[in-house]
C-alpha positions, -999 to +999 in steps of 0.1 A: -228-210-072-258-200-055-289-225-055-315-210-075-342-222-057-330-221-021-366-233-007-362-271-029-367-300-008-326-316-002-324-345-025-312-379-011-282-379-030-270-347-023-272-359+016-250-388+007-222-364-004-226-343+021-198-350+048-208-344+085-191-316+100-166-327+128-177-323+166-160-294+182-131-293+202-153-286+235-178-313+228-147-339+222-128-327+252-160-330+275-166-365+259-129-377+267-139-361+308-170-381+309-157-416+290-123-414+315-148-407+343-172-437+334-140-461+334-122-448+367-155-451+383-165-481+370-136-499+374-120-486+403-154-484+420-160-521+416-126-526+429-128-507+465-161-520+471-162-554+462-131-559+477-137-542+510-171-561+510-162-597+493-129-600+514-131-634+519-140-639+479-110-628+462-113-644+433-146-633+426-133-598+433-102-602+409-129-611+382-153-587+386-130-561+386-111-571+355-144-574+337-155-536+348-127-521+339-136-537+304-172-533+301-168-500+313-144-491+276-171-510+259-198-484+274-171-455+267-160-464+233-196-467+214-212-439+237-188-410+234-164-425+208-181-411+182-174-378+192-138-379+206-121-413+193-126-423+228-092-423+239-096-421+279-064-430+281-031-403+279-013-436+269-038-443+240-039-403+232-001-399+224+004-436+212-020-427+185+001-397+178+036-415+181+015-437+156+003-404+127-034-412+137-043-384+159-025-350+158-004-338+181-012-304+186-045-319+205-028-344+229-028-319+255-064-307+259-071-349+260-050-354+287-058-330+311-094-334+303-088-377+310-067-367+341-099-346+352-124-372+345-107-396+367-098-375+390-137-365+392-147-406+393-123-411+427-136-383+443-172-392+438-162-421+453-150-409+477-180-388+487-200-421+481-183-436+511-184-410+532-218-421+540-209-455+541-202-483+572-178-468+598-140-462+587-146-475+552-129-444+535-098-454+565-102-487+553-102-481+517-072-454+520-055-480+540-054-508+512-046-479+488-079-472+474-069-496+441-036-477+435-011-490+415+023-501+427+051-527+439+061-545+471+038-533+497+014-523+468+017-557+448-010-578+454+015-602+449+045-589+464+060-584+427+088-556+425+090-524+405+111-543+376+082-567+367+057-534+371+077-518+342+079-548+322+043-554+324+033-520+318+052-509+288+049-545+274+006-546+275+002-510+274+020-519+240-003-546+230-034-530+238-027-500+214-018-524+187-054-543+191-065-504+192-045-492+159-056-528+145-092-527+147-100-492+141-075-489+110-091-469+086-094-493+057-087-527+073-108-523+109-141-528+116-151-499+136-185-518+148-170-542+167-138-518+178-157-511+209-157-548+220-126-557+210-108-530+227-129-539+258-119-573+258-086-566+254-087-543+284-103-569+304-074-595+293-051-575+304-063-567+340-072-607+341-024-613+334-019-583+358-040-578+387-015-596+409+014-575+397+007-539+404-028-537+400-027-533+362-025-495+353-018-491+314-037-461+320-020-427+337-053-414+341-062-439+361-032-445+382-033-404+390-074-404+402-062-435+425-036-426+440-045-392+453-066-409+477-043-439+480-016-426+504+021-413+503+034-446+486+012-444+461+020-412+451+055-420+457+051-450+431+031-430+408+058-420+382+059-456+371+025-458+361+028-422+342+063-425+325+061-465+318+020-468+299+030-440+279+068-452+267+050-487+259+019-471+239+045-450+224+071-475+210+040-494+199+025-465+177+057-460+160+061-501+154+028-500+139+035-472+118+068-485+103+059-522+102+027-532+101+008-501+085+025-505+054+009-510+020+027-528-017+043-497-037 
């Protein structure tokens, strides 16, 4: 029915019970672009220049890089995770799927618009350095420009077994903390940002010296175009092994943990 008197001032009330209308596809799609680019750039940023500069400081280096990669989700999730879920992550996108908390029909558009993002962040970077000290890009490429891998690419010298293990098993527990704290009845969406943050953070802190911590395609993919053949040669790891582990850990949660008393 028709409101008689169309002119009325809105009431309070009826405000209250109005719900908002969801963001549109394009909007969430450019927000997943811009939160993927803010964490690529951010935290593989902080990574090739602090450690091309602080070379004799690695542990300050190791830190600092951990901790952007983590403040950088923080930034991501409250700024444009109101709009998109702030996924910036194909892991995250299709473990919340696998998980019945995102649908699947719109997994695609999110990953090719996080694949772009970071894809965007390393190439800035790259133009960043270009007017930089001499050879720094050489330099940069040579140590694989924060790529992900094992061996040669191992900080550590740790071999692709322990890069799978470690991949599918925190890619795993990071989308439980992620399913956990912004549960629809039982999260707490205003601290979801931080948590998820830290977590990130945690994670990069265990496995740094492994392969250079991916649980992120999106992030292995903007690094390793720039970080050489072996990087891209290594890359299917860090695609195939984030996802399976976000994956297996949206379906756990699902069946196990997301249950309620019939």
């Amino acid at each position: 029915m028709s409101d008689p008197n169309p002119e009325r001032p809105i009431e309070p009330a009826e405000l209250a019970h109005t719900p908002p209308s969801a963001p549109a596809m394009s909007a969430r799609l450019v927000a997943e672009t811009f939160g993927t680019l803010l964490l690529v750039f951010g935290g593989v940023g902080t990574a090739v220049f602090a450690s091309n500069h602080f070379a004799d400081t690695p542990a300050a280096v190791y830190t600092a890089v951990a901790l952007a990669f983590g403040l950088a989700v923080v930034a991501g999730a409250y700024a444009f995770g109101p709009i998109s879920g702030g996924h910036f992550n194909p892991a995250v996108t299709l473990g919340l799927a696998a998980a019945g908390r995102f649908p699947w029909r719109d997994t695609g558009g999110y990953i090719i618009a996080q694949v772009i993002g970071g894809a965007i962040a390393t190439t800035l970077l790259v133009l960043i350095g270009t007017f930089g000290p001499a050879n720094w890009i050489v330099t940069a490429q040579d140590g694989g420009f924060a790529s992900n891998g094992w061996d040669n690419l191992s900080p550590a010298g740790f071999g692709m077994p322990a890069a799978m293990i470690a991949e599918v098993v925190l890619t795993g527990l990071f989308l439980l903390v992620i399913l956990g704290v912004t549960h629809p009845t039982r999260g707490n969406p205003s601290l979801a940002g931080l948590a998820i943050g830290l977590t990130l953070a945690l994670i990069h802190f265990i496995s740094i010296p492994v392969d250079n911590t991916s649980v992120n395609p999106a992030r292995s993919i903007a690094s390793a175009i720039y970080g050489g053949g072996e990087a891209l040669l290594q890359l299917w790891v860090f695609i195939l092994f984030p996802i399976a582990g976000a994956m297996l850990a949206g379906v756990a949660y699902r069946s196990l943990l997301d249950v309620t008393r019939s």
